[in-house]
C-alpha positions as CSV (number, residue, x, y, z in Angstrom):
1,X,-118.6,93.5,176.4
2,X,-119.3,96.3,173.5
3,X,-118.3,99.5,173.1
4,X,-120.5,102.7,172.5
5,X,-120.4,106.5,172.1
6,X,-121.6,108.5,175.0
7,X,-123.1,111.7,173.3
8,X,-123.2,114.9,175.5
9,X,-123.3,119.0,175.5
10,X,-120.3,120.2,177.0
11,X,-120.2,124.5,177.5
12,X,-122.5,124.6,174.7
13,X,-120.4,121.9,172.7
14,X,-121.5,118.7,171.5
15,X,-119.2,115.9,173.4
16,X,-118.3,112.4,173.0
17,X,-117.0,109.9,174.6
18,X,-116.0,106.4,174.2
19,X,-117.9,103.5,177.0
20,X,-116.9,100.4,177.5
21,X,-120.2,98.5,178.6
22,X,-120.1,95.1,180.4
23,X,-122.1,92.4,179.7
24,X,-121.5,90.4,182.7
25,X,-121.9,92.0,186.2
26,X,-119.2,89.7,187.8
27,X,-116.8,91.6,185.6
28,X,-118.0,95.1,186.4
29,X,-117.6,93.9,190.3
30,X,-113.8,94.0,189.8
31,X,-114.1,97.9,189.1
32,X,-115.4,98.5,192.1
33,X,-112.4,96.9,194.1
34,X,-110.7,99.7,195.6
35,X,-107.2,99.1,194.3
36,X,-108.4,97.9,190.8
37,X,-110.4,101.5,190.7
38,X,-107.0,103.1,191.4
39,X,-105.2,101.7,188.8
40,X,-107.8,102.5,186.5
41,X,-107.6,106.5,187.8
42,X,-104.1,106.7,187.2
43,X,-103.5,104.6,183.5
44,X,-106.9,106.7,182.8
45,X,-104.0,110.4,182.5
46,X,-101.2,108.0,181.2
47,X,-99.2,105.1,179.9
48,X,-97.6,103.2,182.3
49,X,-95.9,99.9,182.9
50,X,-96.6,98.0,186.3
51,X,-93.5,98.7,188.4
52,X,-94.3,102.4,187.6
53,X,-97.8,102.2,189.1
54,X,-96.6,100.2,191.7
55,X,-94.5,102.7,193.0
56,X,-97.0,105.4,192.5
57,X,-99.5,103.5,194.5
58,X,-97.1,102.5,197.1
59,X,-98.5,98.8,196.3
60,X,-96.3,95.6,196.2
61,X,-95.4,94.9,192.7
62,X,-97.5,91.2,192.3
63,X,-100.4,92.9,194.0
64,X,-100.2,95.5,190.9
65,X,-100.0,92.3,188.2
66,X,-102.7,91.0,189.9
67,X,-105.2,93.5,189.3
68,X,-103.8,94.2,185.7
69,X,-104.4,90.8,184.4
70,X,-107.6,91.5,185.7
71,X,-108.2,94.8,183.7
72,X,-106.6,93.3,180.9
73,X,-109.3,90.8,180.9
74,X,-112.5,92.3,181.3
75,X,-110.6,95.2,178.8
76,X,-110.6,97.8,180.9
77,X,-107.5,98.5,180.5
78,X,-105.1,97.2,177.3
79,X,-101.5,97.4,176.3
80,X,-100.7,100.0,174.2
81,X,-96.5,99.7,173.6
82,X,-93.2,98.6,175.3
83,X,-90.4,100.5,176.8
84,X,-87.0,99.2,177.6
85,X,-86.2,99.4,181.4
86,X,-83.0,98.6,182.3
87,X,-82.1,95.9,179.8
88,X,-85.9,94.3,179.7
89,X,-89.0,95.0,178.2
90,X,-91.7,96.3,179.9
91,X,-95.7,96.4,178.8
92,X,-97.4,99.9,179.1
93,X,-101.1,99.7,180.0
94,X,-103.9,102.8,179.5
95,X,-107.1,102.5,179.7
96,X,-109.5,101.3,177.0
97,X,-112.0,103.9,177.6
98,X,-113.4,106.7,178.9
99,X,-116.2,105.4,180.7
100,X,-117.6,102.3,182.0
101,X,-121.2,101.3,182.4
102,X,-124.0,98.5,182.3
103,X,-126.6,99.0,180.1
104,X,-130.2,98.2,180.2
105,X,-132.7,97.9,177.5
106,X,-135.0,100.6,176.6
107,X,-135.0,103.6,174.6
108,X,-133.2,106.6,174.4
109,X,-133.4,109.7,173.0
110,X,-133.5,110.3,169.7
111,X,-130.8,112.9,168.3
112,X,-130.6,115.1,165.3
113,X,-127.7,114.3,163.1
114,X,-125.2,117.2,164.3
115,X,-121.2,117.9,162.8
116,X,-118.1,118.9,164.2
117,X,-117.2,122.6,163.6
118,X,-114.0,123.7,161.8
119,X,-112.4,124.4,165.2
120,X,-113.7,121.4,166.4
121,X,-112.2,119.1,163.8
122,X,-109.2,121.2,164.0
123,X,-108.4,120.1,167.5
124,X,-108.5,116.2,166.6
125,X,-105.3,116.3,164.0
126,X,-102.6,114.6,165.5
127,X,-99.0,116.8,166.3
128,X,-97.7,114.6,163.8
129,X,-100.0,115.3,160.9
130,X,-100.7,119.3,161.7
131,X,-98.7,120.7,158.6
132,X,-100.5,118.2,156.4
133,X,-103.5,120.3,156.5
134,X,-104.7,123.9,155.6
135,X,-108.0,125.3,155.3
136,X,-109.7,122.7,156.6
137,X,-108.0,120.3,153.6
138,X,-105.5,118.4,153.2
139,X,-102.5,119.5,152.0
140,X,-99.8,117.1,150.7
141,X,-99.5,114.3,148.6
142,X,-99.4,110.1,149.3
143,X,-96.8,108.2,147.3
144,X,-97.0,104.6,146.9
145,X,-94.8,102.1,145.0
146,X,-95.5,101.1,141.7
147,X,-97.1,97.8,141.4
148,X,-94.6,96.6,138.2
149,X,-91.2,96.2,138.6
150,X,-89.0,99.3,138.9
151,X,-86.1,101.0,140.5
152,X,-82.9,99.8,140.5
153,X,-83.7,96.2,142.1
154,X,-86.7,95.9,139.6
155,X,-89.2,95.4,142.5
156,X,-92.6,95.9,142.7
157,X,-95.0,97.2,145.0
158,X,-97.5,95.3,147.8
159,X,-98.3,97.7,149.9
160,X,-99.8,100.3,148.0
161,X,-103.5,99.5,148.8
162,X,-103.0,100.6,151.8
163,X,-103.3,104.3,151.1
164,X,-107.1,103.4,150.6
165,X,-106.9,103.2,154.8
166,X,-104.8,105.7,155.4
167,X,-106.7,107.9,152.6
168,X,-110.6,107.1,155.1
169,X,-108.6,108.4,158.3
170,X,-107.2,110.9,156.8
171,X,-111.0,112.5,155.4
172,X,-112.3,112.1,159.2
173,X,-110.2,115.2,159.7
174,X,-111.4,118.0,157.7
175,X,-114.8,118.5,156.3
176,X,-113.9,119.4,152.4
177,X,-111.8,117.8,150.1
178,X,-108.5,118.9,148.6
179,X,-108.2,119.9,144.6
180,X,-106.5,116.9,142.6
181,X,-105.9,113.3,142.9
182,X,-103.8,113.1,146.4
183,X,-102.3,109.4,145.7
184,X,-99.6,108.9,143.2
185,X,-97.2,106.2,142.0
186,X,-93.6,106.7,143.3
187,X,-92.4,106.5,139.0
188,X,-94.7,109.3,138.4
189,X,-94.2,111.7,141.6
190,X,-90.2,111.6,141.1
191,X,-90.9,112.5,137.2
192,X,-93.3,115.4,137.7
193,X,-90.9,116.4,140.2
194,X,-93.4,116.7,143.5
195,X,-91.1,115.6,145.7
196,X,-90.0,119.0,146.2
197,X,-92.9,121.1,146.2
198,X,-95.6,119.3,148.4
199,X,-95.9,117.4,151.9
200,X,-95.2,113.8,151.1
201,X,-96.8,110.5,152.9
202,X,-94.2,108.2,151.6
203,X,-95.9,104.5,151.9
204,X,-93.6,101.5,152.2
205,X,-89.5,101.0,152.0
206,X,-87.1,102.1,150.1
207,X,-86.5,98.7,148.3
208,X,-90.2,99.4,146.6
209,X,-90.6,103.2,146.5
210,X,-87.9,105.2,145.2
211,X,-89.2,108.3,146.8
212,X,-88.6,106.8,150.1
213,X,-84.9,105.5,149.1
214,X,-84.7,109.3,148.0
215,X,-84.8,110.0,151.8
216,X,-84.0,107.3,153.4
217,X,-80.2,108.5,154.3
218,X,-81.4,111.5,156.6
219,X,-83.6,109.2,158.4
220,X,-82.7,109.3,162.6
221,X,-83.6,105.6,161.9
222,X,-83.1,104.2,158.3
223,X,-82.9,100.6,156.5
224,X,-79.6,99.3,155.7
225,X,-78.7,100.9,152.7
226,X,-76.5,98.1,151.4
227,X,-79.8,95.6,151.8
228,X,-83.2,97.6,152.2
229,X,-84.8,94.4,153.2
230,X,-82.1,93.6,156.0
231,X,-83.9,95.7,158.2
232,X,-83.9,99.2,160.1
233,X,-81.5,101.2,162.5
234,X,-81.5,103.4,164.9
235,X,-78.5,105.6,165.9
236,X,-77.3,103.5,168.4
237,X,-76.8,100.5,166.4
238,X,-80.0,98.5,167.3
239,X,-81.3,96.4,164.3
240,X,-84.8,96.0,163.5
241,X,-85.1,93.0,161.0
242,X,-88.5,91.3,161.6
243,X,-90.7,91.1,158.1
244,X,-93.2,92.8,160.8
245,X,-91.0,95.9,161.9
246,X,-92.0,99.1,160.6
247,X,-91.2,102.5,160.9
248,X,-93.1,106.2,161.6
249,X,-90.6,108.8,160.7
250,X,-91.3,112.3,159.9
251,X,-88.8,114.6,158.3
252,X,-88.2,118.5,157.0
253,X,-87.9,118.3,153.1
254,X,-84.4,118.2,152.3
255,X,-85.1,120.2,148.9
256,X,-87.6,122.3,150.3
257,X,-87.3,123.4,154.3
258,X,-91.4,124.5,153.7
259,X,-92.6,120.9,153.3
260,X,-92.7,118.0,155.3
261,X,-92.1,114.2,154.6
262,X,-93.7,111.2,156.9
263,X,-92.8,107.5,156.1
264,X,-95.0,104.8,157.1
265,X,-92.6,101.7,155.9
266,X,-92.0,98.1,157.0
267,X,-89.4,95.6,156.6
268,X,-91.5,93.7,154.4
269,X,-95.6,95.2,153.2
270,X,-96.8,93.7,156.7
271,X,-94.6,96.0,158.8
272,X,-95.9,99.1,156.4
273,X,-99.1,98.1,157.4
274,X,-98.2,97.5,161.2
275,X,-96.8,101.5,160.6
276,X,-100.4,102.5,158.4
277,X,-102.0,100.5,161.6
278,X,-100.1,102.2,164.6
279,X,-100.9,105.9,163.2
280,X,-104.3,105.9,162.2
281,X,-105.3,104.1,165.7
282,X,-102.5,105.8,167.8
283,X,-102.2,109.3,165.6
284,X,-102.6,111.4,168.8
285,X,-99.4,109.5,171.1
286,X,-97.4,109.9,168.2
287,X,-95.1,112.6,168.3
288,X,-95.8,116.1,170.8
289,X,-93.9,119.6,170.5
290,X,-90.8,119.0,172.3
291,X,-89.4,117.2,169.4
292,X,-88.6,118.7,166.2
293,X,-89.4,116.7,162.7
294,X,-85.9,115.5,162.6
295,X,-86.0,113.4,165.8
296,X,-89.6,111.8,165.4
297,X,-88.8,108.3,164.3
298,X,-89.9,105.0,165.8
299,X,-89.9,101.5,165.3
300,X,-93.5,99.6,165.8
301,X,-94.2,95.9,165.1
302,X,-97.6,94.2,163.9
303,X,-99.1,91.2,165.9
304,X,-102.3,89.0,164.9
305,X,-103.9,88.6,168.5
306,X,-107.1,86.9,167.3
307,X,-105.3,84.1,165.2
308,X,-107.0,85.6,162.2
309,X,-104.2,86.0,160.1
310,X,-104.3,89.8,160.1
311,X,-102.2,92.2,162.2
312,X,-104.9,93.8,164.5
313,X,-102.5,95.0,167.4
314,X,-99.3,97.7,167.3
315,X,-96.4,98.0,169.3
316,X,-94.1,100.9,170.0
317,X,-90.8,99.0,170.3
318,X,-87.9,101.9,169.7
């Protein structure tokens, strides 16, 4: 099982498209099973959780499992976050890709390096990220902690490094690069005072950057400010307190109502990551336009799936 790039011309526009191709026939057959082709057509438009496309389908609800653990399997289909349904947790599927195929060998055609247009890239910013570019730039600046000990609890930084992945998704966006150096130390954005005149990308929590504890208190879900590392909390009380909990908030500026502030932090540096993780793979569920900057906050949590001792999977969990 591989996945490729399907590359097409679409009303005189180059397309792609992602393809999962199967190595094994025996797991292509399950595609063609009527009700597993369903399922597929339907998680293909949304995220959804079983009972949901149960009842859309007008299927019995183990009938509906069945054929997921199927998908899930073959990865057709994956899970992509949680949502709490009456008291429980329930898994939300969508589908892996685009396409689905079996390929055999030969050759294909040979295509001349082409690039996307202005417009083009324009449309593949997430809602979450739009003010953070102009011109085809970026516009804003990524604060990480310092790695000595600073701030008021002396601590020091482990999650800095990081901006070095956020920083390669970030220049998939836009074709030319901004003017300046866009990663600072928290010490030395708070004392040339940028915190008030740019778009921030605050990395990791408040107990290691002190631009983040800055903010912190008009977060719709914030760490405890009596213990940073005690965990997060929504408005309803809920506690967050795993080391791999982190949080995706975005914000209007406080001190400046023309700039915007979006905090990737964790618990501990493997929940920033989980956040770093969650937007540059899921940048485009994150967030739409019926909520303004103020209410887009949630909780995600980091899981090693492969036993590798690296988070490689994200979960929306608030």
């Amino acid at each position: 099982m591989r996945k490729k790039m399907i590359i097409s011309d679409g009303n005189g526009h180059t397309i792609s498209k992602k393809i999962l191709i199967f190595d094994d026939i025996a797991d292509m057959k399950i595609l063609s099973n009527n009700i597993a082709w369903k399922i597929i057509e339907l998680l293909s438009s949304k995220a959804m959780y079983p009972a949901q496309v149960a009842k859309e389908l007008k299927l019995y609800d183990q009938t509906v499992y069945y054929y997921i653990r199927k998908l899930v399997r073959i990865g057709a289909i994956e899970q992509v976050g949680t949502t709490l349904i009456r008291g429980g947790t329930a898994r939300l599927y969508s589908t892996s890709s685009s396409s689905f195929g079996l390929e055999l060998e030969g050759h294909g055609e040979k295509l001349e390096p082409s690039h996307y247009t202005k417009d083009e890239k324009r449309k593949n910013i997430p809602y979450i990220l739009k003010e953070f570019y102009e011109n085809n730039s970026f516009s804003g600046l990524i604060v990480v902690g310092a790695p000595d000990p600073h701030g008021p609890y002396k601590s020091s930084s482990r999650d800095g490094h990081y901006a070095v992945h956020l920083s390669f998704y970030l220049g998939t966006l836009c074709d030319s690069s901004t003017s300046g150096f866009i990663v600072k130390l928290d010490v030395d954005a708070k004392a040339e005072k940028d915190i008030d005149n740019k778009n921030l990308i605050l990395i990791g929590g408040p107990g290691t950057n002190i631009v983040t504890s800055e903010f912190n208190r008009y977060l719709q879900i914030k760490f405890n400010e009596d213990n940073f590392w005690s965990g997060l909390t929504d408005q309803s009380g809920r506690i967050f307190n795993m080391d791999n909990h982190g949080l995706i908030a975005k914000i209007n500026n406080p001190y400046n109502k023309d700039k915007k502030i979006l905090i990737l932090a964790g618990v501990r540096s493997i929940g920033t990551k989980a956040s770093v993780i969650a937007l540059t793979n899921y940048g485009n569920k994150i967030g739409d336009n019926s909520l303004s900057d103020d209410q887009l906050a949630l909780v995600v949590q980091g899981f090693d799936m492969n036993a590798d001792g690296k988070i490689d999977h994200v979960d929306i969990v608030s």
